[in-house]
N, CA, C and O atoms as a DFTB+ gen file, in Angstrom:
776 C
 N C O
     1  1     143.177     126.757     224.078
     2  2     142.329     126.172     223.060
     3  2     142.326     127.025     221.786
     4  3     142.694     126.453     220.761
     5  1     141.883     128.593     221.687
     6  2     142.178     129.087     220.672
     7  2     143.521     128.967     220.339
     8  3     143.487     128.798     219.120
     9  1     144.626     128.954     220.672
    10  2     146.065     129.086     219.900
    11  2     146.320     127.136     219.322
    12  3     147.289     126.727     218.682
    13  1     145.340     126.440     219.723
    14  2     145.379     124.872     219.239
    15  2     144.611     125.010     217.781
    16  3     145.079     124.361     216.846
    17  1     143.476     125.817     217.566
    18  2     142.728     126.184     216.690
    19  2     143.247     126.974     215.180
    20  3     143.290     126.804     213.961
    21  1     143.596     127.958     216.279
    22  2     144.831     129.181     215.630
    23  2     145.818     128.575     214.701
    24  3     146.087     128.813     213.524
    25  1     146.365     127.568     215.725
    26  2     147.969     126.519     214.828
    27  2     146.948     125.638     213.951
    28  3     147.492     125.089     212.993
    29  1     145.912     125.460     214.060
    30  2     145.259     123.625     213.064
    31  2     144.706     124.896     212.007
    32  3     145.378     124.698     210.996
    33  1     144.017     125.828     211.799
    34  2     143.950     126.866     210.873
    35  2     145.146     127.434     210.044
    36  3     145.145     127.489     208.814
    37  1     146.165     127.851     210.850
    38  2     147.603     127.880     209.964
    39  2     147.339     126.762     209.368
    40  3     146.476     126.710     208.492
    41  1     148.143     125.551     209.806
    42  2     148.511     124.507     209.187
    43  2     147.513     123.821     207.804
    44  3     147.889     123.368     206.723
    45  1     146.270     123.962     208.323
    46  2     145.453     123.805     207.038
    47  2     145.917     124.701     205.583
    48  3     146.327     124.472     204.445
    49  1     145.583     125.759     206.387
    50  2     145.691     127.027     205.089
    51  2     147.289     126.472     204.604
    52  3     147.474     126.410     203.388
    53  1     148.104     126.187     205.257
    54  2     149.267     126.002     204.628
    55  2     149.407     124.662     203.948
    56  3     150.253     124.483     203.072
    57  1     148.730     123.896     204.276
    58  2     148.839     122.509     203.446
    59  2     148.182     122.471     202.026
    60  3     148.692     121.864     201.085
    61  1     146.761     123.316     201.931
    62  2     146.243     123.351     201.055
    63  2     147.050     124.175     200.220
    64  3     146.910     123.803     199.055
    65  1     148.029     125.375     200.344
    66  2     148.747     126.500     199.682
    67  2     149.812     125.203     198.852
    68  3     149.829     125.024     197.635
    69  1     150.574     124.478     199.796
    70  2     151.557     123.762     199.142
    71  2     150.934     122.637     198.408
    72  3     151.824     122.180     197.692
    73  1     149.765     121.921     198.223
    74  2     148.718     121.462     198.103
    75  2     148.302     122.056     196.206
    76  3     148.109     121.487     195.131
    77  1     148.319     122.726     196.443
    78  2     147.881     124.326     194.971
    79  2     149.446     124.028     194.184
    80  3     149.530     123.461     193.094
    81  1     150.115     124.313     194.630
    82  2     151.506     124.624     194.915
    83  2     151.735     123.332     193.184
    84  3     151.819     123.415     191.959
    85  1     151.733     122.085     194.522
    86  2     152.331     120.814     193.589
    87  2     151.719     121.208     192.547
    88  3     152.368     121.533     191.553
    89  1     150.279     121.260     192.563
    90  2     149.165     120.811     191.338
    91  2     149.405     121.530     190.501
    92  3     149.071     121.168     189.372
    93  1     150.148     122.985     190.671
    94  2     150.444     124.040     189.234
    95  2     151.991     123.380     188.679
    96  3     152.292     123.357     187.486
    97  1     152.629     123.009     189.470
    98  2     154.176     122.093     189.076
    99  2     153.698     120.883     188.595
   100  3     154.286     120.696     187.530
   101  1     153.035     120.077     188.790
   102  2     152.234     119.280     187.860
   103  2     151.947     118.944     186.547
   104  3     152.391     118.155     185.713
   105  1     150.722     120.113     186.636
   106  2     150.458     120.784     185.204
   107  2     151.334     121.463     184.055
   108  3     151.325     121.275     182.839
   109  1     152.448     122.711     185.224
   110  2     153.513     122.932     184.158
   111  2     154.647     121.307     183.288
   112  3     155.247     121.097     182.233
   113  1     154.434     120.781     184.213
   114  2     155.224     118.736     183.805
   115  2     154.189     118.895     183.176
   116  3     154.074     120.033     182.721
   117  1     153.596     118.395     183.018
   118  2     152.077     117.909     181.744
   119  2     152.763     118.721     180.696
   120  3     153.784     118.265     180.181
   121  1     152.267     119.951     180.314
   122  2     152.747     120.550     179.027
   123  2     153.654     120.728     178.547
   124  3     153.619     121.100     177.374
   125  1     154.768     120.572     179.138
   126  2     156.345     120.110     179.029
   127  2     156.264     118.564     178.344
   128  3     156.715     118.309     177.227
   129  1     155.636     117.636     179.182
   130  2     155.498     116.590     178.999
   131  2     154.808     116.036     177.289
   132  3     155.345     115.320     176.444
   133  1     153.662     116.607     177.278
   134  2     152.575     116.772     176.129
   135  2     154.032     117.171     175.187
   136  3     154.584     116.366     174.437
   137  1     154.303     118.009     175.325
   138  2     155.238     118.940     174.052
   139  2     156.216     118.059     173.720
   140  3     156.295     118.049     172.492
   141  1     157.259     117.070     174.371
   142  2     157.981     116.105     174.384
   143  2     157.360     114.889     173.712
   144  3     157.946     114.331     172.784
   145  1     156.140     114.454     174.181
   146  2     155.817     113.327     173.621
   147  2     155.083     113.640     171.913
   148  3     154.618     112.846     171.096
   149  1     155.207     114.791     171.880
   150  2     154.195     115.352     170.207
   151  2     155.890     115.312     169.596
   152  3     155.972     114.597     168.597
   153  1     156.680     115.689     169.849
   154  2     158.091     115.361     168.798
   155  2     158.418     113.928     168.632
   156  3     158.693     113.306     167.606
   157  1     158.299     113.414     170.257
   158  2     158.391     111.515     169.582
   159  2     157.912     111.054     168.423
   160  3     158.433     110.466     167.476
   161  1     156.229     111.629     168.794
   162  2     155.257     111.039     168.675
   163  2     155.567     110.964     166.307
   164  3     155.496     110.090     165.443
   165  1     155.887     112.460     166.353
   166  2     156.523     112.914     165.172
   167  2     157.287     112.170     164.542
   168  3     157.076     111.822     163.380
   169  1     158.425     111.776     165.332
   170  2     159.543     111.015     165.112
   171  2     159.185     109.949     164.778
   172  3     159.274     109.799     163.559
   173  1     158.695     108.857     165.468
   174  2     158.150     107.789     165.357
   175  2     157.028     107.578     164.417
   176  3     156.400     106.526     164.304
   177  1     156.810     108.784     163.681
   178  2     155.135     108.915     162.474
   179  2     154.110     108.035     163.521
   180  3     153.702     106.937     163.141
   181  1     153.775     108.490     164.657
   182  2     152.563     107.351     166.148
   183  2     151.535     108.616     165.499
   184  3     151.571     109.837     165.650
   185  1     150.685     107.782     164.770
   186  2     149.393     108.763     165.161
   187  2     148.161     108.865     166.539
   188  3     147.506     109.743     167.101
   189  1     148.414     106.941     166.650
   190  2     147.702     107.141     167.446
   191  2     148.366     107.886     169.025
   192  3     147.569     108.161     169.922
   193  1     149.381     108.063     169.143
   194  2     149.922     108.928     170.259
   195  2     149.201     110.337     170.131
   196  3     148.372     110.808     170.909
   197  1     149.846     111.052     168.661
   198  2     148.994     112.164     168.263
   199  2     147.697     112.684     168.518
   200  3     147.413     113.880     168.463
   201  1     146.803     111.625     168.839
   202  2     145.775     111.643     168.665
   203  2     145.451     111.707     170.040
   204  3     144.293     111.997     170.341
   205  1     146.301     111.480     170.938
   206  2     145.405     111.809     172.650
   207  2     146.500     113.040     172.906
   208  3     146.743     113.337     174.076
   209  1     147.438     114.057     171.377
   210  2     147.939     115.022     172.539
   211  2     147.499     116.423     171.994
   212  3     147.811     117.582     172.267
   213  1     146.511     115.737     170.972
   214  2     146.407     117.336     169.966
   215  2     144.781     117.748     170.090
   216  3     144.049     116.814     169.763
   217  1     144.177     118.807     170.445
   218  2     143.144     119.409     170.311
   219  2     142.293     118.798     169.288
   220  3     142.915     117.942     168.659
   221  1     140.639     119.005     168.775
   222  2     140.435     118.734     167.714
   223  2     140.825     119.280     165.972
   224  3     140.857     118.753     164.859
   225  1     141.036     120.442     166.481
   226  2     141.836     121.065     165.471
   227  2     143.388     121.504     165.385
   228  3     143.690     121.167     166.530
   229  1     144.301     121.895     164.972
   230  2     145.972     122.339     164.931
   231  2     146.112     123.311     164.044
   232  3     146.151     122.979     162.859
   233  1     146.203     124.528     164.349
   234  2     146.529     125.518     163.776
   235  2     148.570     125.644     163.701
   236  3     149.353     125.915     164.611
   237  1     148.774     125.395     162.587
   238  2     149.916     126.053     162.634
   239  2     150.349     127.156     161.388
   240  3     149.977     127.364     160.233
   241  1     151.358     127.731     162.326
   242  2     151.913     128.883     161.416
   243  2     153.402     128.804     161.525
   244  3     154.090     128.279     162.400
   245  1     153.820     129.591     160.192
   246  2     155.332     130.098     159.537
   247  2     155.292     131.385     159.999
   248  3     154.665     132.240     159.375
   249  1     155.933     131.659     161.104
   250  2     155.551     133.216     161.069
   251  2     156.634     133.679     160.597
   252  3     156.943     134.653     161.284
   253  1     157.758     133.410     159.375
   254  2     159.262     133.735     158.764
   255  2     158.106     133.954     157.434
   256  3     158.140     135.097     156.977
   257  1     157.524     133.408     157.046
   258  2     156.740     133.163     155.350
   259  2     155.234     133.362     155.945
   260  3     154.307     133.086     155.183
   261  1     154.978     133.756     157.066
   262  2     153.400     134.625     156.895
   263  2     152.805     133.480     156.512
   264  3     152.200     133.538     155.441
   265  1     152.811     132.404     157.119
   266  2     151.820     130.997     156.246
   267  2     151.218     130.538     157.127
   268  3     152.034     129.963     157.848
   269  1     150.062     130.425     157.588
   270  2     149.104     129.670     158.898
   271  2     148.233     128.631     157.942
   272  3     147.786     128.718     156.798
   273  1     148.210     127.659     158.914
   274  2     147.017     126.486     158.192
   275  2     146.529     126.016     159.646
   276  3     147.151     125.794     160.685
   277  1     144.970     125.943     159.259
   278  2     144.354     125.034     160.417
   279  2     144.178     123.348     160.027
   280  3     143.448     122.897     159.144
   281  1     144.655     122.929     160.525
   282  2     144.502     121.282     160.337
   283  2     143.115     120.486     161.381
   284  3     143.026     120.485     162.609
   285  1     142.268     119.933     160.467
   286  2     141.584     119.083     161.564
   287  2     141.778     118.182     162.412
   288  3     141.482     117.226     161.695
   289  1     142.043     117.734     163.378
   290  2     143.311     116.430     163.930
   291  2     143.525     115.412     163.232
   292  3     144.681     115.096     162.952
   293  1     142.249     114.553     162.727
   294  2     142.311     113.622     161.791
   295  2     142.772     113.584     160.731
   296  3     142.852     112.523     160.112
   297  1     143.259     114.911     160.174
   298  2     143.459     114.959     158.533
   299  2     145.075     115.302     158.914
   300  3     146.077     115.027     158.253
   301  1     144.992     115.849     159.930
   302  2     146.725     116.361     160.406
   303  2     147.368     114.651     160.264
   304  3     148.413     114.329     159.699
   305  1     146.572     113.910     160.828
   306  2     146.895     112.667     161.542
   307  2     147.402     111.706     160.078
   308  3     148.443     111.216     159.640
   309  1     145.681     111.825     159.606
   310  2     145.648     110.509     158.384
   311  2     146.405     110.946     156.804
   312  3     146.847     110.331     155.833
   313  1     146.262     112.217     157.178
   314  2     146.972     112.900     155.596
   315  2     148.617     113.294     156.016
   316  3     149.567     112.551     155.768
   317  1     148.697     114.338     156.554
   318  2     149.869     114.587     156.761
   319  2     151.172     114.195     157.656
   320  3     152.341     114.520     157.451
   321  1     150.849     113.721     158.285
   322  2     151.295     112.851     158.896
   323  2     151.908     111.602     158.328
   324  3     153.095     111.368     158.550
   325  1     151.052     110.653     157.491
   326  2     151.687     109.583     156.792
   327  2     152.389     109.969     155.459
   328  3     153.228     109.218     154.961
   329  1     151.968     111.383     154.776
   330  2     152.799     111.691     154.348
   331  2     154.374     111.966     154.453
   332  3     155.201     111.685     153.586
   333  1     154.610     112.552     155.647
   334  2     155.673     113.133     156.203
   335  2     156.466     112.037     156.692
   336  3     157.554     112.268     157.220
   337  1     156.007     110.818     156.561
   338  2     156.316     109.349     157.364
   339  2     156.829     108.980     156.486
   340  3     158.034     108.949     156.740
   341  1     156.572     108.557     155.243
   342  2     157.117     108.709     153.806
   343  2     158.840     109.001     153.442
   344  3     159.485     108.531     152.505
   345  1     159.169     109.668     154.217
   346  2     160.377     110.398     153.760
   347  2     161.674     110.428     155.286
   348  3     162.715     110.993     155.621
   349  1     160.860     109.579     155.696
   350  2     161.589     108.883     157.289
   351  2     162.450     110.427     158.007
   352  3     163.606     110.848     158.057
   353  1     161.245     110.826     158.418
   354  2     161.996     112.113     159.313
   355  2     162.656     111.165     160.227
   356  3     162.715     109.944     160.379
   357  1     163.323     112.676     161.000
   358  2     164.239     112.621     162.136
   359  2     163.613     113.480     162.646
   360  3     162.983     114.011     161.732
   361  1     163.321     114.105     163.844
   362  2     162.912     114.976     164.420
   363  2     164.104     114.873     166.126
   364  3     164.345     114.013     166.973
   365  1     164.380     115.805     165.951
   366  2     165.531     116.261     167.542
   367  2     164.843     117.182     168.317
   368  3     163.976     117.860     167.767
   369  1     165.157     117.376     169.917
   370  2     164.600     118.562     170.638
   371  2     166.012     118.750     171.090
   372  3     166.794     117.950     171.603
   373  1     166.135     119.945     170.787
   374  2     167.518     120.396     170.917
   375  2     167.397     121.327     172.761
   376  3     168.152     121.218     173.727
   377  1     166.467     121.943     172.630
   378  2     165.822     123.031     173.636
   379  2     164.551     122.728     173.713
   380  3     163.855     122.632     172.702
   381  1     164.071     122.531     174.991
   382  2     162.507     122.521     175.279
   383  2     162.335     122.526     176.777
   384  3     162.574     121.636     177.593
   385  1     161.668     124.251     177.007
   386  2     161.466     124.815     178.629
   387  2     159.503     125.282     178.014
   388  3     158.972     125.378     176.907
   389  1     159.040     125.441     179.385
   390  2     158.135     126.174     179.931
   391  2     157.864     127.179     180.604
   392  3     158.132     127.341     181.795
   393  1     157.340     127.886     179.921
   394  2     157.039     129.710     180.138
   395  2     156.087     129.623     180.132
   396  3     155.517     129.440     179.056
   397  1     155.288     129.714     181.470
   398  2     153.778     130.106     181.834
   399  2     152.695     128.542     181.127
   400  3     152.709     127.380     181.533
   401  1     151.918     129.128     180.047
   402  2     151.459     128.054     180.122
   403  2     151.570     128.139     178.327
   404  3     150.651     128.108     177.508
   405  1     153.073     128.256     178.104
   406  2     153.057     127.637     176.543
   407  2     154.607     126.989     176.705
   408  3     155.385     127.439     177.546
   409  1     154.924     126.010     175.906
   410  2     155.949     125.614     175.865
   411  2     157.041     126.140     174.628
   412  3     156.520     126.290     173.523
   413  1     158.156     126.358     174.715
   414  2     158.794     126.971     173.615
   415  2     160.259     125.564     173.480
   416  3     160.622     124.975     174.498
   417  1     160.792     125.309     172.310
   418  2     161.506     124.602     171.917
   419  2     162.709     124.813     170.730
   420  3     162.367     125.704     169.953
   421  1     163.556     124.432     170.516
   422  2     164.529     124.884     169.406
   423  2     164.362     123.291     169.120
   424  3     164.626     122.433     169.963
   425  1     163.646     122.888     167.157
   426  2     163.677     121.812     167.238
   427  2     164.358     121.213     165.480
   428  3     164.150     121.875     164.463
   429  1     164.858     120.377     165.480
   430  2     165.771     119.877     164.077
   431  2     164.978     119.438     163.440
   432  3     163.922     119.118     163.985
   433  1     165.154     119.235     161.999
   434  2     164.324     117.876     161.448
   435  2     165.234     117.739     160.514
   436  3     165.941     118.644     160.071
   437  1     165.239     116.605     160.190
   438  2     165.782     115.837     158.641
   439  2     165.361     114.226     157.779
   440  3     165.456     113.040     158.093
   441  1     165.039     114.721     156.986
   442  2     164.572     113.697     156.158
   443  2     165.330     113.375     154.838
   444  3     166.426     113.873     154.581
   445  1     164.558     112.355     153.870
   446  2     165.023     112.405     152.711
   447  2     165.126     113.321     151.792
   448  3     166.078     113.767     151.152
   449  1     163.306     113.672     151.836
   450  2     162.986     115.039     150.936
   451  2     164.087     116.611     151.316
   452  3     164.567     117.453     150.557
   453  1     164.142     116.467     152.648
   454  2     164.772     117.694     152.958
   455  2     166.637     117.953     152.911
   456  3     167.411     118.907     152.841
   457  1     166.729     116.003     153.024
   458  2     168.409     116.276     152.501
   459  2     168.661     116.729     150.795
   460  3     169.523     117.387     150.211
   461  1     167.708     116.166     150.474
   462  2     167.214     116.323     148.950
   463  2     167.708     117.162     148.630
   464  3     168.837     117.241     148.147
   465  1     166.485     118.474     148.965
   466  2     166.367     119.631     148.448
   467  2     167.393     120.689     149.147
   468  3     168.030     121.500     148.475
   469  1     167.493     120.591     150.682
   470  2     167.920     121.353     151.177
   471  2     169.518     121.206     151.677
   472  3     170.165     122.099     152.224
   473  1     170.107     119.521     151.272
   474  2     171.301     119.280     151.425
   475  2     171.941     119.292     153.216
   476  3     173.103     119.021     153.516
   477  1     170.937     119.642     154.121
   478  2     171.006     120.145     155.569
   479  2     170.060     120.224     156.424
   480  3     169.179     121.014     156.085
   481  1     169.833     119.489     157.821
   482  2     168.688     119.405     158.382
   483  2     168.286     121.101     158.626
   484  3     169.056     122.061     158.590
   485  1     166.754     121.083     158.891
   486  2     166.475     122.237     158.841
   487  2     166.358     122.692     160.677
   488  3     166.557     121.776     161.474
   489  1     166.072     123.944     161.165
   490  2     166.223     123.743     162.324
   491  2     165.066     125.019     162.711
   492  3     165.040     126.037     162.020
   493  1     164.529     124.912     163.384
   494  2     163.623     126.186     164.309
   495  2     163.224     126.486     165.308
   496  3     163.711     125.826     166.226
   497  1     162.502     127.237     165.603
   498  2     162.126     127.514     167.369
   499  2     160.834     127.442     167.026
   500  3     160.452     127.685     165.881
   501  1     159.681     126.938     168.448
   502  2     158.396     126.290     168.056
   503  2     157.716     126.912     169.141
   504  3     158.362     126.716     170.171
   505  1     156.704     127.567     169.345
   506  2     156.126     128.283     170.324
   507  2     154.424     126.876     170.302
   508  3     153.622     126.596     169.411
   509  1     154.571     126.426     171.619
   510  2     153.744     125.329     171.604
   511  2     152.446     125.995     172.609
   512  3     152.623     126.252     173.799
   513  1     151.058     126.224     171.847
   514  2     150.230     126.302     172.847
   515  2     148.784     125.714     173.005
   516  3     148.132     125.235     172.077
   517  1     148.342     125.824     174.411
   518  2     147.807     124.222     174.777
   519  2     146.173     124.703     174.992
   520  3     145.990     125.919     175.036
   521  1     145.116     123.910     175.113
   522  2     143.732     124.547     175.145
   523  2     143.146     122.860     175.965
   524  3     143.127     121.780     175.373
   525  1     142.803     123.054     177.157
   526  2     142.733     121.555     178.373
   527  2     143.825     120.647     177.558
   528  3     143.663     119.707     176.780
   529  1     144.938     121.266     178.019
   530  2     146.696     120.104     178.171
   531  2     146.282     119.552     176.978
   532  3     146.277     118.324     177.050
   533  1     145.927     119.988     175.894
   534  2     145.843     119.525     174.690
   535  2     146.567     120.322     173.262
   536  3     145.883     121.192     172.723
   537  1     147.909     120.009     172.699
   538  2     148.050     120.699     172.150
   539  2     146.956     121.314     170.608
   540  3     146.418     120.586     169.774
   541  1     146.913     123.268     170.693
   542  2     146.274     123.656     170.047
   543  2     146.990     124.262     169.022
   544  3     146.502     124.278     167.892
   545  1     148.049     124.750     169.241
   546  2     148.293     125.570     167.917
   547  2     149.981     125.216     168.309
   548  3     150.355     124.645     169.333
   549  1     150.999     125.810     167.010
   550  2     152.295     125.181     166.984
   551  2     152.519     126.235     165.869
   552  3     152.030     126.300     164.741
   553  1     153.568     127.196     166.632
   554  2     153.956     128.174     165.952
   555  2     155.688     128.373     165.338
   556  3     156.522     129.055     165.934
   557  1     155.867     127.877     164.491
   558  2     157.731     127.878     164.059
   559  2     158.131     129.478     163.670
   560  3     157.490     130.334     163.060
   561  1     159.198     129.496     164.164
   562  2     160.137     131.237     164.093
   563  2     161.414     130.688     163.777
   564  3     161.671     129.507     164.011
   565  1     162.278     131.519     163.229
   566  2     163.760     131.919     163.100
   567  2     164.034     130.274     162.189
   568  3     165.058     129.630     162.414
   569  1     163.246     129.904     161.446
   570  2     163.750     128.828     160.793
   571  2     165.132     129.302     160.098
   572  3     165.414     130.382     159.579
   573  1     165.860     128.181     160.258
   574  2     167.228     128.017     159.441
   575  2     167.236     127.220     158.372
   576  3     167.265     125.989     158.390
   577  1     167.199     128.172     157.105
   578  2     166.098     126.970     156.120
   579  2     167.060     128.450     154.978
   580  3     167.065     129.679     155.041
   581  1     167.942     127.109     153.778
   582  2     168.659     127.655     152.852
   583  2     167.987     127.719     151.787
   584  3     168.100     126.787     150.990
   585  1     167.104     128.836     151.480
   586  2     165.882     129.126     150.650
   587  2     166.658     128.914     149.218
   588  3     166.077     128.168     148.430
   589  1     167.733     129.405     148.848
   590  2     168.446     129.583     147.310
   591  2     168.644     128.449     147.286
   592  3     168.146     128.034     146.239
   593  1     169.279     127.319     148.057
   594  2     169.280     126.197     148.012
   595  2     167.898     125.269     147.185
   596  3     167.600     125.038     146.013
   597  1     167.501     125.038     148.104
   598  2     165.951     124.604     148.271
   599  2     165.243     124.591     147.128
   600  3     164.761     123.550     146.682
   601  1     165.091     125.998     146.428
   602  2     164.445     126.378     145.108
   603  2     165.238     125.722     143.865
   604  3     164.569     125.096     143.042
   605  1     166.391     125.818     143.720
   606  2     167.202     125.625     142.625
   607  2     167.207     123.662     142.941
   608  3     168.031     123.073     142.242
   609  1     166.741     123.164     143.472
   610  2     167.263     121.653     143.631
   611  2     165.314     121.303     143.613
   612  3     164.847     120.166     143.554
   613  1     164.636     122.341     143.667
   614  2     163.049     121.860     143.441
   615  2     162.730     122.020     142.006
   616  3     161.793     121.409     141.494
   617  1     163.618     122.964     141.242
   618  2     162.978     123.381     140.200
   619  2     163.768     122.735     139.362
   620  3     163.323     122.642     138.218
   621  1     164.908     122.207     139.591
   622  2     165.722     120.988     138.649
   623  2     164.992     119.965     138.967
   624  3     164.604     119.565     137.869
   625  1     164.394     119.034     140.049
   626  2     163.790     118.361     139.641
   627  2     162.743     118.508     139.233
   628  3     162.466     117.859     138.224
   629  1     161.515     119.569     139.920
   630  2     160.084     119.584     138.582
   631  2     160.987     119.450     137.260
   632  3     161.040     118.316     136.783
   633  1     161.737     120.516     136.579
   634  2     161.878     120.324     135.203
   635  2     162.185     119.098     134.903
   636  3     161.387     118.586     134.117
   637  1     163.324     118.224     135.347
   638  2     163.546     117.123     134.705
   639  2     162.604     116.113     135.157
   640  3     162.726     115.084     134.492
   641  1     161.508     116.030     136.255
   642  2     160.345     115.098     135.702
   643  2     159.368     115.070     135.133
   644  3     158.656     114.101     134.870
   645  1     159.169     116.796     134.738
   646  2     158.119     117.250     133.847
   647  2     158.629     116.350     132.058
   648  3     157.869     115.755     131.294
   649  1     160.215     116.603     131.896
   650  2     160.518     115.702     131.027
   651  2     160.566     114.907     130.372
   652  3     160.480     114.675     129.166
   653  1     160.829     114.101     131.889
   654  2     161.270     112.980     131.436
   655  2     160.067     111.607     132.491
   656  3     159.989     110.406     132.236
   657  1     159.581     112.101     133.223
   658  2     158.221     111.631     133.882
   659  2     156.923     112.424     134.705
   660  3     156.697     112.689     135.886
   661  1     156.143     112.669     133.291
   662  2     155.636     113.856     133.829
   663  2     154.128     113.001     134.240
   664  3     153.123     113.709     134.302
   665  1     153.990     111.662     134.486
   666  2     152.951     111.031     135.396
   667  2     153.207     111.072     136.354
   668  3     152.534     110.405     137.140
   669  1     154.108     111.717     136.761
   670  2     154.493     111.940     138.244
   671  2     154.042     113.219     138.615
   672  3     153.685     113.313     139.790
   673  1     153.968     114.201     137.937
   674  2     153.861     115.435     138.063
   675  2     152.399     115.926     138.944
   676  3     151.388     115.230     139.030
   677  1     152.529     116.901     139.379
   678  2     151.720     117.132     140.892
   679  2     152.192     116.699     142.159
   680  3     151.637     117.145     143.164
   681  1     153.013     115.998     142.249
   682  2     153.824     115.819     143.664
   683  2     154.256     116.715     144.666
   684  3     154.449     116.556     145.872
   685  1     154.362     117.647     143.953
   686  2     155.005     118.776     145.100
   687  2     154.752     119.143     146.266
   688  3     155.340     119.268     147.341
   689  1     152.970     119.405     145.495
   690  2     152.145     120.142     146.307
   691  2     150.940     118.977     147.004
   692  3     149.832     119.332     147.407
   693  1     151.384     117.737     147.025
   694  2     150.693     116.911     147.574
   695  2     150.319     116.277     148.348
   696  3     149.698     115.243     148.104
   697  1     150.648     116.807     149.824
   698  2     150.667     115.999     151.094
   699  2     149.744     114.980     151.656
   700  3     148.946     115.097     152.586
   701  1     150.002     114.000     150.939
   702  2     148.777     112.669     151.735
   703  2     150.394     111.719     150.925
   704  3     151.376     111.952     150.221
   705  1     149.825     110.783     151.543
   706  2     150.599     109.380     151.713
   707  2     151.173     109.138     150.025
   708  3     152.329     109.173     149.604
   709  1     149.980     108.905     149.341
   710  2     150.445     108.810     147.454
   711  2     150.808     109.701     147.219
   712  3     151.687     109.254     146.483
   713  1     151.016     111.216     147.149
   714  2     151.817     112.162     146.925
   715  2     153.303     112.231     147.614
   716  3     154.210     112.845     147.052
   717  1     153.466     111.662     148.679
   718  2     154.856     111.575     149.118
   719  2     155.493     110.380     148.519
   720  3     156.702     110.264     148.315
   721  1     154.491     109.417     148.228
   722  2     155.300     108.136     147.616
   723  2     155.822     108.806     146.181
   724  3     156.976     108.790     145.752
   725  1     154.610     109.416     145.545
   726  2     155.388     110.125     144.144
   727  2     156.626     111.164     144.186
   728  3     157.396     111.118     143.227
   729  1     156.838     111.937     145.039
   730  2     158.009     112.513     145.656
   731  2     158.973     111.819     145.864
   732  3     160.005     112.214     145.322
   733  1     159.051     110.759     146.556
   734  2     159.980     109.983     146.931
   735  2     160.752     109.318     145.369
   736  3     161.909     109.358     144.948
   737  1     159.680     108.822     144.910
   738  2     159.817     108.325     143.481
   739  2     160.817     109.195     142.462
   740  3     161.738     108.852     141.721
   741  1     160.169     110.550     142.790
   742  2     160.842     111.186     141.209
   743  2     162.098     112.142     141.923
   744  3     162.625     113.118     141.391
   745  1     162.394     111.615     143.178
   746  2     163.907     111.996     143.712
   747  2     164.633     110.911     143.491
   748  3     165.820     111.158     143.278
   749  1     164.174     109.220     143.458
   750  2     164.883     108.411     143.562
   751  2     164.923     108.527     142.122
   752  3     166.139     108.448     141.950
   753  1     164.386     108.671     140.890
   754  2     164.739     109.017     139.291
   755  2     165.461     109.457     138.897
   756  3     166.291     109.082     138.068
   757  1     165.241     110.804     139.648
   758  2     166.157     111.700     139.606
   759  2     167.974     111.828     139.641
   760  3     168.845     112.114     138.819
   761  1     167.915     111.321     141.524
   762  2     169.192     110.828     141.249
   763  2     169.574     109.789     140.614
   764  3     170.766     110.049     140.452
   765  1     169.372     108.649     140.071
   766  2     169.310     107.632     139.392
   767  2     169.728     107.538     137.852
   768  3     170.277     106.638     137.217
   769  1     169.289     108.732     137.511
   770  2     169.465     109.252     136.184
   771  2     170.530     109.157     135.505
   772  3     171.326     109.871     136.113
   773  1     171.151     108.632     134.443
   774  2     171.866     108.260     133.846
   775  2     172.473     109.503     133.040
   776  3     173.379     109.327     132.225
């Protein structure tokens, strides 16, 4: 009788262990998962996807240019977001694993604005981390981003729409939806230009 006890005590303790087991392989799928569906979600400009995978707030940072911004979800969502929609990204996951409980990724983007300026999709590594399977913060490194490029094709166009359409002017720095439409605008001028 004790060694019937003995074996139903093993076997418990061991069901519940493999039991634990799944539920952390699970969870690591979830934030793998979460991290996958926030680049679709990107891709596709889905806010409302966005909106069941991101914390209430989004901190992100440049850690190449020392630049952090906290975003509120909604303003990430309703401002920047439809901005960035504007200019019909592409977003690729080139690389995307799980290490503990952050996800890390090597990820592309290309748009209009960025063939624009930068003539070449841009590319980086994204350190993704989560606060209850919700993404919280989104950290980019080792961007591949042709800065001499970039500047000299921003500052030919400010000058020539300061010029030649300077009701356009403030676009640059304007991320909501009418500031990308004016962007869009004084690139399509731009090249257009006679």
């Amino acid at each position: 009788m004790k060694k019937i006890i003995a074996l139903l005590v093993f076997l418990t303790i061991g069901f519940v262990s493999c039991k634990t087991s799944e539920k952390e392989k699970n969870k690591e799928i979830s934030k793998l998962e979460i991290a996958k569906q926030y680049y679709k979600a990107l891709d596709n400009s889905d806010g409302a996807i966005l909106k069941t995978l991101l914390t209430d707030s989004l901190l992100t940072k440049e850690t190449d240019y020392d630049y952090e911004q906290t975003f509120l979800r909604d303003i990430y969502i309703e401002e920047w977001l439809k901005w960035d929609s504007v200019f019909n990204p592409k977003y690729k996951t080139l690389v995307i694993t799980q290490e503990n409980e952050i996800v890390k990724a090597k990820i592309t983007k290309n748009d209009k604005r960025i063939n624009f300026l930068h003539k070449e999709p841009t590319v980086w590594n994204a350190v993704i981390r989560f606060n209850n399977d919700k993404i919280s913060s989104i950290e980019r490194t080792n961007v591949v981003f042709n800065e001499k490029v970039w500047v000299e094709n921003r500052t030919k166009l400010l000058s020539w729409i300061d010029e030649n359409h300077p009701e356009l002017n403030g676009f640059i720095n304007d991320q909501t939806k009418s500031g990308g439409i004016k962007f869009l605008k004084a690139m399509e001028l731009y090249e257009n230009k006679k």
